[in-house]
Backbone as a printed PyTorch tensor [residue, N CA C, xyz], in Angstrom:
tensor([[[  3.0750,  -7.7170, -23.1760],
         [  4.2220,  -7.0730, -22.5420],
         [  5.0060,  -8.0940, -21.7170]],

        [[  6.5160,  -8.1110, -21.4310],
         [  7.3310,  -8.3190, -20.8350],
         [  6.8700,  -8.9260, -19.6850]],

        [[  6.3320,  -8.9770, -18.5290],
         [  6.2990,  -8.6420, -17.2120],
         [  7.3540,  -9.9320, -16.8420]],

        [[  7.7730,  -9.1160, -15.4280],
         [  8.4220, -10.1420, -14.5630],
         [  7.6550,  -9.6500, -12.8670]],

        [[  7.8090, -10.7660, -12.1230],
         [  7.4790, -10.0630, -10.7090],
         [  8.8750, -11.1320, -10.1210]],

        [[  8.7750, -10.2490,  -9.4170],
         [ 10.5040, -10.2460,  -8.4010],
         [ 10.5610,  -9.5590,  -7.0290]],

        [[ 11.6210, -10.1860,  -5.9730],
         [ 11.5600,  -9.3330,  -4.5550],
         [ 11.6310,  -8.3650,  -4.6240]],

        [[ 11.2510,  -7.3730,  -4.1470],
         [ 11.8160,  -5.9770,  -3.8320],
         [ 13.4440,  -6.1790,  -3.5580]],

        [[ 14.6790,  -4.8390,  -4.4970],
         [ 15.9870,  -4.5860,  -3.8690],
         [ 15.7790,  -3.3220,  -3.7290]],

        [[ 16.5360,  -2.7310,  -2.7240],
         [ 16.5300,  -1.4650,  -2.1830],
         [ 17.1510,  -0.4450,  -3.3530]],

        [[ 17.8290,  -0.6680,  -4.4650],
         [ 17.5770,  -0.1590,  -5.6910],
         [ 16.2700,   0.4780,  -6.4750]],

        [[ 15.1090,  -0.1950,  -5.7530],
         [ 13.6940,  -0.0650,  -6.5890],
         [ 13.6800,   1.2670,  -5.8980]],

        [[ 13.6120,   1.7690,  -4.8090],
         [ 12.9150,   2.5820,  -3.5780],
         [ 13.1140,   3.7030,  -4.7110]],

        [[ 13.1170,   4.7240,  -5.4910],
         [ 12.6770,   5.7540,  -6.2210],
         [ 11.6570,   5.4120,  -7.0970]],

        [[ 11.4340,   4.0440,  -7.7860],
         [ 10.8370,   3.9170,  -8.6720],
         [  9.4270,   3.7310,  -7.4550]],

        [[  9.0070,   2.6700,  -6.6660],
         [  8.5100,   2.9960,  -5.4510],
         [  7.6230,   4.0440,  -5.5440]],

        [[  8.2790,   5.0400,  -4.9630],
         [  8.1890,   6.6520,  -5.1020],
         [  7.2280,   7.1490,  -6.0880]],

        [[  7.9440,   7.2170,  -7.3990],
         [  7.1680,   7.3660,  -8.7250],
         [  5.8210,   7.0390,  -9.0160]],

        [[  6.1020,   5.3590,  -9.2150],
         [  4.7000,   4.5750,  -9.3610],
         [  3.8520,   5.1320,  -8.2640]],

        [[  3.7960,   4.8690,  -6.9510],
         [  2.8950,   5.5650,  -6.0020],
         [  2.3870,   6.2740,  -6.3180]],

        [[  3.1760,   8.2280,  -6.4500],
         [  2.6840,   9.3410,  -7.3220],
         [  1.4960,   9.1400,  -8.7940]],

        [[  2.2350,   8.3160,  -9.5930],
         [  1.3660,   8.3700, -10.2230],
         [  0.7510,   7.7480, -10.9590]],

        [[ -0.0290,   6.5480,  -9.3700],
         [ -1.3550,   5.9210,  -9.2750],
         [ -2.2200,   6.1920,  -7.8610]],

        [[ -1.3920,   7.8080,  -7.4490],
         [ -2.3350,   8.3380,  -6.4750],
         [ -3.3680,   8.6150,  -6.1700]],

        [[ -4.0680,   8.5900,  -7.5340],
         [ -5.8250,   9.1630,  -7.9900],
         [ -6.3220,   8.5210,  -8.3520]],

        [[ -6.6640,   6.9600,  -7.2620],
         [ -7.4810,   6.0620,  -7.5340],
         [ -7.1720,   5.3540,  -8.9260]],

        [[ -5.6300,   5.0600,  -8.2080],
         [ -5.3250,   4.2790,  -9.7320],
         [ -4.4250,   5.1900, -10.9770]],

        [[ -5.0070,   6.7770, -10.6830],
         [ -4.5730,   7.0790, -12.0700],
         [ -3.3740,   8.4260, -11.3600]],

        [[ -2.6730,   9.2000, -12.5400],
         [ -1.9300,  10.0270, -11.6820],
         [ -1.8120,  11.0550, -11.1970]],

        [[ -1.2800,  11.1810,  -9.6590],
         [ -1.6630,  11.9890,  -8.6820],
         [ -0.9340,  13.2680,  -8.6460]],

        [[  0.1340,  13.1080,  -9.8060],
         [  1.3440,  14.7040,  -9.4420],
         [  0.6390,  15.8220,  -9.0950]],

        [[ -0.1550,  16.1000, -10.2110],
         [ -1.1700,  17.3400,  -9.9650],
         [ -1.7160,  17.8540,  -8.4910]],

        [[ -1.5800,  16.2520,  -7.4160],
         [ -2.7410,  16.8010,  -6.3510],
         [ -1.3770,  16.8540,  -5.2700]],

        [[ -0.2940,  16.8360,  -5.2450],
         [  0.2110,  16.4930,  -4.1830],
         [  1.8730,  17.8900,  -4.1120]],

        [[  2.1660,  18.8110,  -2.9840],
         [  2.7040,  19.4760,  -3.1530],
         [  4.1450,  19.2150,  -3.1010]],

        [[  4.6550,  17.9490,  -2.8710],
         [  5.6550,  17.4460,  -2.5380],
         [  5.7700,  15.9520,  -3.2570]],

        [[  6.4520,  15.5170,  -4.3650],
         [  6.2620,  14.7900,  -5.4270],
         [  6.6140,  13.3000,  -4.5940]],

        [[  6.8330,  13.2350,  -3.0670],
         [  7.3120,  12.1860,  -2.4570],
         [  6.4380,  12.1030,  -1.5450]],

        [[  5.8790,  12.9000,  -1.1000],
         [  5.0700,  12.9340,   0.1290],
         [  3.6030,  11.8210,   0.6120]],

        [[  3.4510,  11.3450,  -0.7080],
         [  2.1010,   9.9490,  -0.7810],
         [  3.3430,   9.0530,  -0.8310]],

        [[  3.9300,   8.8910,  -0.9630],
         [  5.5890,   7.6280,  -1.1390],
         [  5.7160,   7.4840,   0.3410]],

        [[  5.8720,   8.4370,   1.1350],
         [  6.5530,   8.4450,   2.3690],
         [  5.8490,   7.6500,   3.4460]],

        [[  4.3940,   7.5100,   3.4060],
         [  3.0510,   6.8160,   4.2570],
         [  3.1550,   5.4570,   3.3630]],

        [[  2.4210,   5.7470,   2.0800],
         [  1.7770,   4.0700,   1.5290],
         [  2.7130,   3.3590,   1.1570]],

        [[  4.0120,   3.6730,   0.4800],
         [  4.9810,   2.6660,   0.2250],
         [  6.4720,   2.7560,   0.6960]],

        [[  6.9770,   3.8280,   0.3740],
         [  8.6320,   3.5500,   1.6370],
         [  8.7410,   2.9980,   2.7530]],

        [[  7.9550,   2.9050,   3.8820],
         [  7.8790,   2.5030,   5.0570],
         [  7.8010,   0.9390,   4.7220]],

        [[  7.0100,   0.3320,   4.2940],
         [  6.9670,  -1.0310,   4.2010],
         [  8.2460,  -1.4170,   3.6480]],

        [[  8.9860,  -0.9930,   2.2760],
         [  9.8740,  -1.4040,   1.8360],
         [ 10.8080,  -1.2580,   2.5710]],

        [[ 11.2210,  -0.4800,   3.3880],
         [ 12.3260,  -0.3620,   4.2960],
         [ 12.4600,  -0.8490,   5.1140]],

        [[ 11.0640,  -0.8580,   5.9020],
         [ 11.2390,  -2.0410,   7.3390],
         [ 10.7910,  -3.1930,   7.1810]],

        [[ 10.1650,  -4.1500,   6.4740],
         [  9.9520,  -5.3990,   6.1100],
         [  9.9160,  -5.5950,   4.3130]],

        [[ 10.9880,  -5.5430,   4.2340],
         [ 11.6280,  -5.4660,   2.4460],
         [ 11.1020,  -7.0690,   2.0050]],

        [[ 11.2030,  -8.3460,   3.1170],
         [ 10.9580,  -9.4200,   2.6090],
         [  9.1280,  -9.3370,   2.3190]],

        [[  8.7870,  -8.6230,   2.2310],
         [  7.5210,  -8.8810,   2.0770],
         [  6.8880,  -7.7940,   1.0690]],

        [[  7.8910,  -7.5210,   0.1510],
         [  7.2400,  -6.6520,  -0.8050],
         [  8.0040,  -7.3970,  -2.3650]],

        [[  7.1020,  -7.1520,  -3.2780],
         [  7.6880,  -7.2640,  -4.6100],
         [  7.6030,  -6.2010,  -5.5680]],

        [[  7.9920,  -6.6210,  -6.6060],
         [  8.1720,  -5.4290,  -7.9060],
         [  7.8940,  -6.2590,  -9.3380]],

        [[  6.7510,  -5.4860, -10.1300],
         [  7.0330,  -5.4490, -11.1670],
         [  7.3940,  -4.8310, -12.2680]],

        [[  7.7490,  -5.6130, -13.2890],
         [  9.2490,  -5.0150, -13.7230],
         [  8.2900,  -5.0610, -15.7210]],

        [[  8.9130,  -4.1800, -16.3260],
         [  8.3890,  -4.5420, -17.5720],
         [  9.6390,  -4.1300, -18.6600]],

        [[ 10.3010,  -5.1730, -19.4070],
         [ 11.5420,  -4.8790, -19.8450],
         [ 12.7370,  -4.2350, -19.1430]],

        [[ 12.1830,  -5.2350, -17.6780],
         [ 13.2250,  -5.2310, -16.6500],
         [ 13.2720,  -3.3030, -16.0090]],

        [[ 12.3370,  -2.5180, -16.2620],
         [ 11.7140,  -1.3930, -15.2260],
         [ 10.5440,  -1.2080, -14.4090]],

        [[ 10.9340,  -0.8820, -13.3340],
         [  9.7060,  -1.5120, -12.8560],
         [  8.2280,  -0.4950, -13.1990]],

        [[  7.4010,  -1.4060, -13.1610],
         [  6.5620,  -0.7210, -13.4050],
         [  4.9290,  -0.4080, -12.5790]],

        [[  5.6260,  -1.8070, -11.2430],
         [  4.4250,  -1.8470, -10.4340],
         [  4.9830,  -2.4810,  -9.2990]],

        [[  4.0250,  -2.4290,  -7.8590],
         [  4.2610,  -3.1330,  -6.6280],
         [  3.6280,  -3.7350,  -5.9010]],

        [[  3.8540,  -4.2470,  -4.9840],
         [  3.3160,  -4.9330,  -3.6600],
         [  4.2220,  -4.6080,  -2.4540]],

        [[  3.3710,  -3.8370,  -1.6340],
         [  4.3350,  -3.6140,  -0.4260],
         [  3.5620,  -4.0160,   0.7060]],

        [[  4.3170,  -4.8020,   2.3890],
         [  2.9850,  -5.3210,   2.8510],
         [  4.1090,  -5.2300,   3.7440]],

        [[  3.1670,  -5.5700,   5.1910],
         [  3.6800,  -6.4850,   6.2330],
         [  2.8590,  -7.0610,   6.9040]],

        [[  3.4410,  -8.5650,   7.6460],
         [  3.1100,  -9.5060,   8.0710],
         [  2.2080,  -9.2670,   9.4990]],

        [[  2.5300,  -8.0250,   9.9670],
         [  2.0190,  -8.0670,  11.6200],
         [  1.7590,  -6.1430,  11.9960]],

        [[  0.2390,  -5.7740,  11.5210],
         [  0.0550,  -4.4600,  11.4940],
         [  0.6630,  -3.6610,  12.3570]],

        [[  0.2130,  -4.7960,  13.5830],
         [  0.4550,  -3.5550,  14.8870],
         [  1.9510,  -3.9280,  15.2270]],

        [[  2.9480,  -4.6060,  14.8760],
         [  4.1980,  -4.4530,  15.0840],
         [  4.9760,  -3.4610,  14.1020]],

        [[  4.4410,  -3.4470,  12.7050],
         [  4.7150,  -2.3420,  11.8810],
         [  4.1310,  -0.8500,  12.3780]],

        [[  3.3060,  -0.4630,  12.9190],
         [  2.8530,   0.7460,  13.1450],
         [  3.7090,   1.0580,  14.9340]],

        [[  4.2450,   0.4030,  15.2360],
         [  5.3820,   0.5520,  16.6580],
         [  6.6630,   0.9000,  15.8020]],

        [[  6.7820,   0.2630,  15.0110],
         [  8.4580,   0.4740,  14.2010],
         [  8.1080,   1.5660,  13.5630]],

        [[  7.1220,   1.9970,  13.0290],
         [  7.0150,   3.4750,  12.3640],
         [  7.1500,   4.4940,  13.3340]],

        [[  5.8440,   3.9520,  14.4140],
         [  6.6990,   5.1400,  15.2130],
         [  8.0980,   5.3590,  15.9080]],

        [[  8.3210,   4.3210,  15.7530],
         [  9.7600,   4.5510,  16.6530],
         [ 11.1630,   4.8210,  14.9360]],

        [[ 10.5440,   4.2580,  13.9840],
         [ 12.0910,   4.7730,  12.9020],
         [ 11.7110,   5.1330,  11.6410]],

        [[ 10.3930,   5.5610,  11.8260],
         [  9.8170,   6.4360,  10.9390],
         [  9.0860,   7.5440,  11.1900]],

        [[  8.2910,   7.5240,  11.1200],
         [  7.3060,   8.5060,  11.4490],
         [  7.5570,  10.1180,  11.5950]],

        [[  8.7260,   9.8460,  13.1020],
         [  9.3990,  11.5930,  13.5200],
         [  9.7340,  12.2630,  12.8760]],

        [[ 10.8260,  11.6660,  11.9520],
         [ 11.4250,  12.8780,  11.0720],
         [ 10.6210,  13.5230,  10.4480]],

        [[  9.2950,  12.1960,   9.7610],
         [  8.2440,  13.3320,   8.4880],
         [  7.3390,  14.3480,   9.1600]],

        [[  7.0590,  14.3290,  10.9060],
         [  6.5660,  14.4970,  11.2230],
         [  7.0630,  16.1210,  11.7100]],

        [[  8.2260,  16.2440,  11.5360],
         [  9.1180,  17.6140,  11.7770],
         [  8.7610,  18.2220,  10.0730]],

        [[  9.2710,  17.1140,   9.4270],
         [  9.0870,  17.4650,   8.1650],
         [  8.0430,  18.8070,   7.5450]],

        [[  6.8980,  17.9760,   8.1660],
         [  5.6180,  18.4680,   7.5130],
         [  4.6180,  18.4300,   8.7280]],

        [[  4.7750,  19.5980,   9.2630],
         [  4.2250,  20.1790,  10.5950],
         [  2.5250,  20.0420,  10.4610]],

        [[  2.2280,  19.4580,  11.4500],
         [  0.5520,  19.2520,  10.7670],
         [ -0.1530,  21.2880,  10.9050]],

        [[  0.7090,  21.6740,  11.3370],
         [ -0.1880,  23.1670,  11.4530],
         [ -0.1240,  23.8380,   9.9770]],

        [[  0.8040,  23.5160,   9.4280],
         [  1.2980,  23.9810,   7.8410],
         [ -0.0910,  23.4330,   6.8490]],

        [[ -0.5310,  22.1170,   7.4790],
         [ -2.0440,  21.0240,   6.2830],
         [ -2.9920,  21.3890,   7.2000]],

        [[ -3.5380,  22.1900,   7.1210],
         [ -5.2120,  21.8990,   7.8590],
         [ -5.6720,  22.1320,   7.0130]],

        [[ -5.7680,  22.3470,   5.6520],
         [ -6.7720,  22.4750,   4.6960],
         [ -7.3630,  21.1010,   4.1480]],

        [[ -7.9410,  20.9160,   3.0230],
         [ -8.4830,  20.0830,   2.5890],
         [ -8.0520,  19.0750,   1.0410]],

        [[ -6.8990,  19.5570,   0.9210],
         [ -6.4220,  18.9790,  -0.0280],
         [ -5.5770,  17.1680,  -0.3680]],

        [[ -5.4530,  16.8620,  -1.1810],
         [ -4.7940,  15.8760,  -0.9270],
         [ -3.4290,  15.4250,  -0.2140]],

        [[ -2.6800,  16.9670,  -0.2140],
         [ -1.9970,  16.7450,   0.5310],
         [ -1.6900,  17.4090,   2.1060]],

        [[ -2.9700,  17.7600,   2.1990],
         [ -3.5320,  17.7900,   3.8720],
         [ -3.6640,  16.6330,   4.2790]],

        [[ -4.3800,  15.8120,   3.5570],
         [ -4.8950,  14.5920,   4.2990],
         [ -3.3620,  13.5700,   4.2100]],

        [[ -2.4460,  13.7320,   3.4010],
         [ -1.9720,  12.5720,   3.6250],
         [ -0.5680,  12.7180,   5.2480]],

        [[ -0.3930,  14.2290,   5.3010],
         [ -0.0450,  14.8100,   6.2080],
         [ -0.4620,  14.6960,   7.2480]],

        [[ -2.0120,  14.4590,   7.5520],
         [ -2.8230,  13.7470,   8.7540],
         [ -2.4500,  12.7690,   8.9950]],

        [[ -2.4680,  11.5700,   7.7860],
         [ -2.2290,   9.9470,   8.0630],
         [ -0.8250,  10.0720,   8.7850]],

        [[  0.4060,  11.0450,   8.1030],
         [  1.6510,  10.9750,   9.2430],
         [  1.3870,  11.1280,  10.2490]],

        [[  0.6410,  12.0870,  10.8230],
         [  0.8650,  12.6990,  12.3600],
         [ -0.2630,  11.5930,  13.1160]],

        [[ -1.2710,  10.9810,  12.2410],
         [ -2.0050,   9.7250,  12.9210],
         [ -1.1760,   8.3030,  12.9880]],

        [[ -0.5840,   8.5060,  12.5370],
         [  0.7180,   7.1930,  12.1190],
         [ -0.2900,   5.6120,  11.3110]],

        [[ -0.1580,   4.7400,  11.5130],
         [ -0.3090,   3.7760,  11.2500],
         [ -1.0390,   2.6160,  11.8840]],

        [[ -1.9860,   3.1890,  12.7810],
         [ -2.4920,   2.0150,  13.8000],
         [ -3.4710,   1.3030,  13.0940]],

        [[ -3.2100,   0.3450,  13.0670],
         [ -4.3250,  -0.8350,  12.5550],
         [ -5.8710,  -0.5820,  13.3180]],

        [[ -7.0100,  -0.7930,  12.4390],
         [ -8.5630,  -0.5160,  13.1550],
         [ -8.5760,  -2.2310,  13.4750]],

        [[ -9.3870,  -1.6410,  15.0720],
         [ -9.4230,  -2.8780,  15.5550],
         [-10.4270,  -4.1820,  14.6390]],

        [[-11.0130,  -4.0830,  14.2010],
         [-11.5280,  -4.9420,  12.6100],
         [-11.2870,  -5.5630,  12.2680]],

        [[ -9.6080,  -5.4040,  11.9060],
         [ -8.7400,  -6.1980,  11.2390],
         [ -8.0780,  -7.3620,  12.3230]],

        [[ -8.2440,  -7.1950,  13.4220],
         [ -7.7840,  -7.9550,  14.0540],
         [ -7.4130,  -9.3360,  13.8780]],

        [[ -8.5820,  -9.8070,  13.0690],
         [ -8.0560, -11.4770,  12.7000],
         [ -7.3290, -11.5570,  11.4070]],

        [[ -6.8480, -10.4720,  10.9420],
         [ -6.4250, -10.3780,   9.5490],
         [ -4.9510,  -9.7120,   9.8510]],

        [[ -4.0040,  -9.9730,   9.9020],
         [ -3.0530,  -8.9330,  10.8320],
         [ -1.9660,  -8.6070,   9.5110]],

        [[ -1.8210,  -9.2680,   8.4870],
         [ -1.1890,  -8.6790,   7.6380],
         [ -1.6480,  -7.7320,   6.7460]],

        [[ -1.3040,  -6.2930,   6.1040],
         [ -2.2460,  -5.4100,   5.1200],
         [ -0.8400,  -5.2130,   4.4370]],

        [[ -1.4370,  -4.7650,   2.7890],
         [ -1.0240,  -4.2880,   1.6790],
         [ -1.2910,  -2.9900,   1.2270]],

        [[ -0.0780,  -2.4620,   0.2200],
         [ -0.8880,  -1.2610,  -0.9140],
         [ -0.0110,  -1.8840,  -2.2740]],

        [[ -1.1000,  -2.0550,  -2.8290],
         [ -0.5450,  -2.4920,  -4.3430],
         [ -1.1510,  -1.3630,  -5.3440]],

        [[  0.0400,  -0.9310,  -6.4500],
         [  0.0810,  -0.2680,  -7.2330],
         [  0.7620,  -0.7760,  -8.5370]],

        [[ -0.1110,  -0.1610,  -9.7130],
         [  0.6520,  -0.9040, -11.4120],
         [  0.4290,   0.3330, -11.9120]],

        [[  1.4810,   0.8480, -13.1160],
         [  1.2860,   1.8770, -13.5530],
         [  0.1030,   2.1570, -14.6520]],

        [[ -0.9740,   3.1180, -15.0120],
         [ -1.9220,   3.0040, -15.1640],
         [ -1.7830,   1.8870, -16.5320]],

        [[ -1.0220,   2.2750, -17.5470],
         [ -0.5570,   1.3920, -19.2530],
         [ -0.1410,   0.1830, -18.7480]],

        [[ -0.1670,  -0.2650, -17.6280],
         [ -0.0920,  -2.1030, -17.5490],
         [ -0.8020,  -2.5530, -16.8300]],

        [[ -2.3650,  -1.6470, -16.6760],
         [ -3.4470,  -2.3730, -15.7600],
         [ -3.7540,  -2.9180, -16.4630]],

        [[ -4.5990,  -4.1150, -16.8450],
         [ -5.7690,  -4.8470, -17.6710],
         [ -5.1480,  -5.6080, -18.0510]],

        [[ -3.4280,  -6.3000, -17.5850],
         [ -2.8640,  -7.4490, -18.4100],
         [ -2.5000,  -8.7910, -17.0380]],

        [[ -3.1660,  -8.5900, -15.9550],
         [ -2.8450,  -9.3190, -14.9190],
         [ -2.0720,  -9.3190, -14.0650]],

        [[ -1.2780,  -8.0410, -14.4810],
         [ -0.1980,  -7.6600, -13.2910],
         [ -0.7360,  -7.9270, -12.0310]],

        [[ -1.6680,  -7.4710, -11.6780],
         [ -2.0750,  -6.9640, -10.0970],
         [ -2.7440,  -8.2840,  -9.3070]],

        [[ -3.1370,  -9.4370,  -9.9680],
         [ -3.4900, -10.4660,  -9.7140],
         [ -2.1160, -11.3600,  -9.4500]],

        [[ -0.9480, -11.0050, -10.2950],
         [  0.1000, -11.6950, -10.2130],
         [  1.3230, -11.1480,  -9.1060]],

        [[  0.7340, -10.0020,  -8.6190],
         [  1.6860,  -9.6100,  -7.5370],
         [  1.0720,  -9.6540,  -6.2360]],

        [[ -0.3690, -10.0730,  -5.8980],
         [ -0.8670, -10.8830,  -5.2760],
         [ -0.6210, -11.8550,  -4.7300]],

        [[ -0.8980, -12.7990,  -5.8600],
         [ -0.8160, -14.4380,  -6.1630],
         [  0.5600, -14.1780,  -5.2250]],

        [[  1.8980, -13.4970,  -5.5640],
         [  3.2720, -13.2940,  -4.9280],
         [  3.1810, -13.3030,  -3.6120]],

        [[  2.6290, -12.4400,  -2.6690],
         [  2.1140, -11.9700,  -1.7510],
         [  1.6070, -13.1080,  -0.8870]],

        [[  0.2880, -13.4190,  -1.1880],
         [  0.0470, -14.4310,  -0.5040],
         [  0.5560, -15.4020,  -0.2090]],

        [[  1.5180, -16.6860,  -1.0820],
         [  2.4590, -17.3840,  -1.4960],
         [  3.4550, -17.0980,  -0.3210]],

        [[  3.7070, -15.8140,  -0.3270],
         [  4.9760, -15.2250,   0.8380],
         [  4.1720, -15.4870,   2.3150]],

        [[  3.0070, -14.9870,   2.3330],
         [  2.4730, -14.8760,   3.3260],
         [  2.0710, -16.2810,   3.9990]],

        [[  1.4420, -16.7650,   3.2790],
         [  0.7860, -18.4150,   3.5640],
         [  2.2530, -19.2320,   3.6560]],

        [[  3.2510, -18.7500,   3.3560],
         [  4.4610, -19.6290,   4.0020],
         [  5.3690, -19.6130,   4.9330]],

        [[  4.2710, -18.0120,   5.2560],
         [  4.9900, -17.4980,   6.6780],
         [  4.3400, -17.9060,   7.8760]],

        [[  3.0710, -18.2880,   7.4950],
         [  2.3930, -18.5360,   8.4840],
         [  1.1480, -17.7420,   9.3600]],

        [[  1.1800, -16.8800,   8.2020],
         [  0.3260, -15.4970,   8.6740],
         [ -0.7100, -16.4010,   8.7560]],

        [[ -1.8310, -15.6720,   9.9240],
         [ -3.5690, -16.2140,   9.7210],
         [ -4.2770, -15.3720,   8.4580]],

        [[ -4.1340, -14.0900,   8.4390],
         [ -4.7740, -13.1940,   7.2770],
         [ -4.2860, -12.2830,   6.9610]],

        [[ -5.0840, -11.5220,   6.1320],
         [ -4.4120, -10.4730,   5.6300],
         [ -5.5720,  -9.4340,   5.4190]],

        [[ -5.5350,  -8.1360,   5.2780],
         [ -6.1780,  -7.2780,   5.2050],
         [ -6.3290,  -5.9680,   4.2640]],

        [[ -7.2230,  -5.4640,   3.5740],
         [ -7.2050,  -3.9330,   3.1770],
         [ -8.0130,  -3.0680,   3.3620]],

        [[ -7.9020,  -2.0890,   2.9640],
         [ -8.8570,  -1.0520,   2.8720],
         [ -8.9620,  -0.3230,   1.3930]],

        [[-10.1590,   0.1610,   1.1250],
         [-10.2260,   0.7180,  -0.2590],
         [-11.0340,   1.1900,   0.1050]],

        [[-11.0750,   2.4320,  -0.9080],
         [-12.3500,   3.5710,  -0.9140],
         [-13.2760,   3.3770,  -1.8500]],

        [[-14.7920,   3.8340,  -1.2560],
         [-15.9710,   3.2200,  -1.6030],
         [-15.5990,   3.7700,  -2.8650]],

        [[-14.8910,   4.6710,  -3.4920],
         [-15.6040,   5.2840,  -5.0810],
         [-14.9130,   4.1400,  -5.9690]],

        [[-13.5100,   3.6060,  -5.4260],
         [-12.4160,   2.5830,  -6.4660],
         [-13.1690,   1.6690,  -6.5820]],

        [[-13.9180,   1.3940,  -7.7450],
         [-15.1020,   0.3880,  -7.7510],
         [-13.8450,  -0.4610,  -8.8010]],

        [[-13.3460,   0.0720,  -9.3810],
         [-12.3530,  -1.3320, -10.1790],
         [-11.7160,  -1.9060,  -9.0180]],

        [[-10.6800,  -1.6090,  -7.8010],
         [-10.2620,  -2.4840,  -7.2890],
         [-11.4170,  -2.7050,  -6.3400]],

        [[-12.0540,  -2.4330,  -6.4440],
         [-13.3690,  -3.4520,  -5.3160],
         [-13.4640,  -4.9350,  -6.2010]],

        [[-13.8580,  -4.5230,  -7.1700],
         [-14.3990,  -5.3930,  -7.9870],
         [-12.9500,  -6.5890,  -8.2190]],

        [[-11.9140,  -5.6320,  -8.3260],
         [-10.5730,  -6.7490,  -8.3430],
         [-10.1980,  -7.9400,  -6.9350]],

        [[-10.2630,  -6.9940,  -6.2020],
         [-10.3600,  -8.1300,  -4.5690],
         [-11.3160,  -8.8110,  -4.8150]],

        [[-12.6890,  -8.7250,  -4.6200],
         [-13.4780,  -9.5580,  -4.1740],
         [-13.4560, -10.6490,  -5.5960]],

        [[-12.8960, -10.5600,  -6.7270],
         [-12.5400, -11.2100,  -7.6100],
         [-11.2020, -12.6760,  -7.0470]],

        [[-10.5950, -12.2080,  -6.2950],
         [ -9.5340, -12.7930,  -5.6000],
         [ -9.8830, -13.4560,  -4.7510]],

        [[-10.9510, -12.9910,  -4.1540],
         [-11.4440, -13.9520,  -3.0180],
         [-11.2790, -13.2190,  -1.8760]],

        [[-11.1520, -12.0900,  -1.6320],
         [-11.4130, -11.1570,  -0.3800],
         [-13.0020, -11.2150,   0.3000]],

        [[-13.1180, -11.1420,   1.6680],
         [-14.5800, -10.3630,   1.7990],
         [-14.5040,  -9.4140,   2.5100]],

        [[-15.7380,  -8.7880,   2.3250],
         [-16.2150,  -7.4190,   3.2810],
         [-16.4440,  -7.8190,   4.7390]],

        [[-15.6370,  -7.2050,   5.5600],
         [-15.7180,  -7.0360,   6.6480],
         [-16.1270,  -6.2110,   7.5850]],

        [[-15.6990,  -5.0070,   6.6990],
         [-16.1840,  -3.8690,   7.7080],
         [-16.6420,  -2.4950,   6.8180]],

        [[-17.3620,  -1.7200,   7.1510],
         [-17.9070,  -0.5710,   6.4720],
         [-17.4210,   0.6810,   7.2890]],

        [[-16.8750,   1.8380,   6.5270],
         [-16.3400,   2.8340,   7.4600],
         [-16.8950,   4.0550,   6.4470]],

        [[-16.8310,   5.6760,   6.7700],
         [-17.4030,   6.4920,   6.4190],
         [-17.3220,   6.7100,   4.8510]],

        [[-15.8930,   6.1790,   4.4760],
         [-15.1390,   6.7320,   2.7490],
         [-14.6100,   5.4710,   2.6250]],

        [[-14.6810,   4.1750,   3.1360],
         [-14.0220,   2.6730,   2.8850],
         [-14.7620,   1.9260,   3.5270]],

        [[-13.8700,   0.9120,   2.5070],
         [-14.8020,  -0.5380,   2.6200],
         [-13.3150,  -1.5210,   2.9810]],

        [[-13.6030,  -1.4670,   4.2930],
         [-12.6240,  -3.0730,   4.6270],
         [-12.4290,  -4.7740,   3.9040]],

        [[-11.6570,  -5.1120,   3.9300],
         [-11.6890,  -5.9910,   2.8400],
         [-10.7030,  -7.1940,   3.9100]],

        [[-11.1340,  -8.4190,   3.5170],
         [-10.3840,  -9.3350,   4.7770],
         [ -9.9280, -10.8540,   4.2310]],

        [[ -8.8320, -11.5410,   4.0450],
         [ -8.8540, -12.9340,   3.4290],
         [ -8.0410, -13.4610,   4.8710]],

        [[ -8.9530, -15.0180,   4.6370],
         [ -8.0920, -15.9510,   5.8900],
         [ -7.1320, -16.3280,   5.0630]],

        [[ -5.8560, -16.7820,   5.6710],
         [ -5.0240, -17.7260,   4.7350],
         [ -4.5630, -19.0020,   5.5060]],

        [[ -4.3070, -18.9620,   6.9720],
         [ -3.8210, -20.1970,   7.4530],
         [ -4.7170, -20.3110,   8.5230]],

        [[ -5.3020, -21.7460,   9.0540],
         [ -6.7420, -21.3380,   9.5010],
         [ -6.0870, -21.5310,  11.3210]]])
């Protein structure tokens, strides 16, 4: 296939959207679980693309995109800008008294009204990601190559590290980080922290 990887333009932000949706289910797609076809878009990937756009890419396959990297450089300065030019509106939006159930899109309705604070863990790692490829262009290197992007951006920014989180069941992207050269850092109830130095 085609692939290209390229900056994020504020043109992508629906496709964004899409891809997110549906690689919501651990990779595979999430429409089914979510009552609002934007509402996993609005936490794991719009926010990054909007407020630190230089630090996200897109891939593209016969020039559509078909996958991402969305990140920023400095957790806890991104989770202050959410709350202050994000966060409120979704937070009127989607009243946490409306999600107390248990569904997928209860919980992602929690992560709004919890916002974005970095676990103290990560501390020496201060940049984090969510990377997504649509499920028909996993297994061709996309996700290693929008990485490779990532870091490249990052290590020339000057970042010290970078950080993720993944859930214990995503045993393919476990197995994909620590393939990259990530390590385990931290253990939490449903995730496994994941941590790379880049500038020492």
């Amino acid at each position: 296939m085609p692939f290209e990887i390229r900056p994020f333009q504020p043109s992508d932000l629906p496709s964004l959207y899409k891809i997110c949706l549906l690689t919501a289910d651990n990779g595979e797609d999430g429409s089914l679980l979510y009552r609002d076809d934007e509402l996993v878009g609005h936490f794991f990937s719009a926010p990054y693309a909007i407020l630190n756009p230089d630090m996200c890419f897109v891939a593209t396959c016969n020039g559509e995109p078909c996958g991402y990297i969305v990140s920023t450089a400095n957790s806890k300065m991104f989770s202050a800008r959410c709350e202050d030019e994000w966060l409120p509106v979704l937070r009127e939006r989607y009243p946490l008294d409306q999600y107390k159930g248990h569904s997928a899109s209860d919980w992602v309705v929690g992560k709004i009204h919890q916002g974005h604070a970095p676990r103290p863990e990560f501390d020496r790692y201060p940049a984090h990601f969510h990377i997504n490829c649509l499920p028909e262009t996993q297994g061709f290197g996309l996700g290693k190559k929008l990485m490779m992007a990532l870091i490249e951006r990052l290590t020339a920014s000057k970042v010290s590290g970078v950080h993720l989180e993944v859930s214990t069941v995503n045993t393919g992207a476990i197995k994909f980080y620590e393939k990259l050269g990530f390590q385990k850092i931290a253990t939490f109830e449903h995730s496994l922290g994941y941590g790379m130095s880049l500038n020492p």
